[in-house]
C-alpha positions in Angstrom: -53.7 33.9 249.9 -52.7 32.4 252.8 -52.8 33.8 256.6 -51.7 32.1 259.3 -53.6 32.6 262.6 -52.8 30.5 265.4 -55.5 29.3 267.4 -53.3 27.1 269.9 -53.8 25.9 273.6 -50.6 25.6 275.4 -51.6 21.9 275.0 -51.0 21.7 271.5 -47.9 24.1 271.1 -46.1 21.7 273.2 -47.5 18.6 270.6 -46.6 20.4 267.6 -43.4 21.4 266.7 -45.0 22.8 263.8 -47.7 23.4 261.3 -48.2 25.2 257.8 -50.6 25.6 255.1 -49.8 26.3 251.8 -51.9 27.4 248.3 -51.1 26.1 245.2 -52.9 26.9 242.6 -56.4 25.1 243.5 -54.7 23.3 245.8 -54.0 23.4 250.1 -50.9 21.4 250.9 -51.4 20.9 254.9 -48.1 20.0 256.9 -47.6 19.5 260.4 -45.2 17.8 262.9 -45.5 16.2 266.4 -42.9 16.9 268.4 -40.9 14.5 269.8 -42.4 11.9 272.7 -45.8 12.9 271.8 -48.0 10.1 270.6 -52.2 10.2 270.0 -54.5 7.7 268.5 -55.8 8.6 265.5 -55.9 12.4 263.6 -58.9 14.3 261.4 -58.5 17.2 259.4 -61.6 19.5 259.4 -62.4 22.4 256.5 -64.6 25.0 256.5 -65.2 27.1 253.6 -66.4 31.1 254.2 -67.2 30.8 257.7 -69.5 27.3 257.1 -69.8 24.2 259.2 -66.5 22.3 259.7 -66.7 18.9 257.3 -64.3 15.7 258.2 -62.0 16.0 254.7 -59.2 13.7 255.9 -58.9 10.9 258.7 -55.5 9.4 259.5 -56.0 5.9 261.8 -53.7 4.2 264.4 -51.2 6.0 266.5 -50.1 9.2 265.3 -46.6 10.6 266.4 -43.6 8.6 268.0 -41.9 7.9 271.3 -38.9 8.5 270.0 -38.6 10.7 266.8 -40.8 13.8 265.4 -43.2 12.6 262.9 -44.3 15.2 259.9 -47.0 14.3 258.4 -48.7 16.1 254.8 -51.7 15.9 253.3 -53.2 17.7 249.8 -56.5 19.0 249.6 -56.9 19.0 245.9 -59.5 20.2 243.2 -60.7 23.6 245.5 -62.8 25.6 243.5 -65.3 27.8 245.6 -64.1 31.7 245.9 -63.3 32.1 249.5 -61.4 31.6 253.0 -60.8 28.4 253.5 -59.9 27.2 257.6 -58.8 24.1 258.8 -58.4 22.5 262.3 -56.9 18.8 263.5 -58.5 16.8 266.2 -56.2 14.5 267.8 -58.4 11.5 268.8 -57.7 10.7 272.4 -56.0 13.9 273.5 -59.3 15.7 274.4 -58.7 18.8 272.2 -59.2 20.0 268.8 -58.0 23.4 267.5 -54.5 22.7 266.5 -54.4 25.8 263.8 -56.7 27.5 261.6 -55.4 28.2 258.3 -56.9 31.4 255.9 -56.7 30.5 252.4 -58.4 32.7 250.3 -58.7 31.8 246.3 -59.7 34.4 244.4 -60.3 35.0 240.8 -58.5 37.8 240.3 -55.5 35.6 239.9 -53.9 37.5 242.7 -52.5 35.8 245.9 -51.1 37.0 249.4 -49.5 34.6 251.7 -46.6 34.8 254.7 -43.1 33.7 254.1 -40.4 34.4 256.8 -41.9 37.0 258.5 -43.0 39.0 255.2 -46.0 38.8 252.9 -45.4 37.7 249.0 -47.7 38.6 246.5 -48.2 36.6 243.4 -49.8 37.4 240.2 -50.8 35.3 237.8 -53.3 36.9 235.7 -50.8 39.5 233.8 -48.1 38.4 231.4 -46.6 42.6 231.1 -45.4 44.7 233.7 -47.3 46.5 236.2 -47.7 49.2 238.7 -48.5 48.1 242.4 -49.8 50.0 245.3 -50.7 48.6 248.7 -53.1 50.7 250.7 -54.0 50.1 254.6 -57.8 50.2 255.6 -57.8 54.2 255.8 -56.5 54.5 251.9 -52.8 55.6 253.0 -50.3 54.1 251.0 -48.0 51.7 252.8 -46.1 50.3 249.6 -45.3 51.3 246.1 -43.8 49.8 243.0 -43.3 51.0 239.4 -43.0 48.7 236.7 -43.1 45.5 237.9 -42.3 42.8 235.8 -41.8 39.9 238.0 -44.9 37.7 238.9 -44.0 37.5 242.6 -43.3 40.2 244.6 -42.6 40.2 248.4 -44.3 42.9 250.8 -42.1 44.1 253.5 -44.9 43.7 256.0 -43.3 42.8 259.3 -44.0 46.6 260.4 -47.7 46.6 259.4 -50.6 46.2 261.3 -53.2 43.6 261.5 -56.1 44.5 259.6 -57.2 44.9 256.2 -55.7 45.6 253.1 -56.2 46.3 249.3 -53.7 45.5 246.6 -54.2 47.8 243.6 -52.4 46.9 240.5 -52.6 48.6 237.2 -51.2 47.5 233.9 -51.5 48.0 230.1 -54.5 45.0 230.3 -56.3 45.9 233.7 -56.6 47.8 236.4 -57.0 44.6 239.7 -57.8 45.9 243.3 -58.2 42.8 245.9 -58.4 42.5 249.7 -56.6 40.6 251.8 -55.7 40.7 255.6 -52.7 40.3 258.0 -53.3 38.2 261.0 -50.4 37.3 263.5 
């Protein structure tokens, strides 16, 4: 699941033009552009995994960024297998700040993921080859989406209405019955 949370100075929302994360499958595919004119020297990429210590995973050396063009760089963090929320942060090295985004990932083994996609949630299973029933209730237990008989592995949420907060996916098929939380943060 992926949740974006911005955690931007003004600073840094004029540097970026823009930033994502992305899950795939055991995977975190990291992109983010500096806006044009903008230049540092040098760029880490910090993880933290369930709330833990930030660790250095990534360094990028030399000037980062152009005088005369926006710059996109993208970086893979591969091989993730610890259950959990997964945040990352840039520091750009002479610019005196460090928070450029924090990024929820969460991988679960439920083989059921939630991420943001143009202003929606989509929801992908991968654990269930037949079709489905899928309920989506808020933190109180009220209903706030309902399918019968799904039989297509992703699904999008129409969530732009929803609150931030917590959420539990409930799916029942012919195999299982899957229930797994995940949160909206915007």
């Amino acid at each position: 699941m992926v949740l974006v949370r911005l955690a931007a100075i003004a600073q840094i929302e004029d540097f970026l033009s823009s930033q994502v994360a992305i899950q795939s499958g055991n995977n975190i595919d990291l992109t983010w552009s500096i806006a044009l004119g903008n230049t540092c020297i040098g760029t880490e990429v910090e993880r933290s995994i369930n709330g833990g210590p930030f660790i250095n995973v990534f360094g990028i050396g030399g000037i980062c960024g152009s005088p005369d063009r926006e710059e996109t760089y993208r970086l893979r963090d591969d091989g993730l297998s610890e259950t959990g929320e997964y945040h990352y942060r840039l520091h750009f090295g002479n610019l005196g700040f460090v928070s450029m985004f924090v990024q929820f990932v969460q991988v679960w083994e439920s083989g059921i993921s939630v991420y943001p996609e143009s202003g929606v949630h989509k929801l992908r299973v991968e654990s269930l080859s037949g079709p489905f029933d899928l309920n989506v209730f808020n933190a109180n237990g009220t209903t706030v989406f309902y399918l019968e008989n799904v039989r297509s592995n992703e699904t999008m949420l129409p969530t732009e209405s929803w609150s931030n907060g917590t959420y539990i996916v409930h799916i029942i098929s012919r195999e299982s019955v899957i229930r797994q939380k995940f949160a909206i943060y915007r």
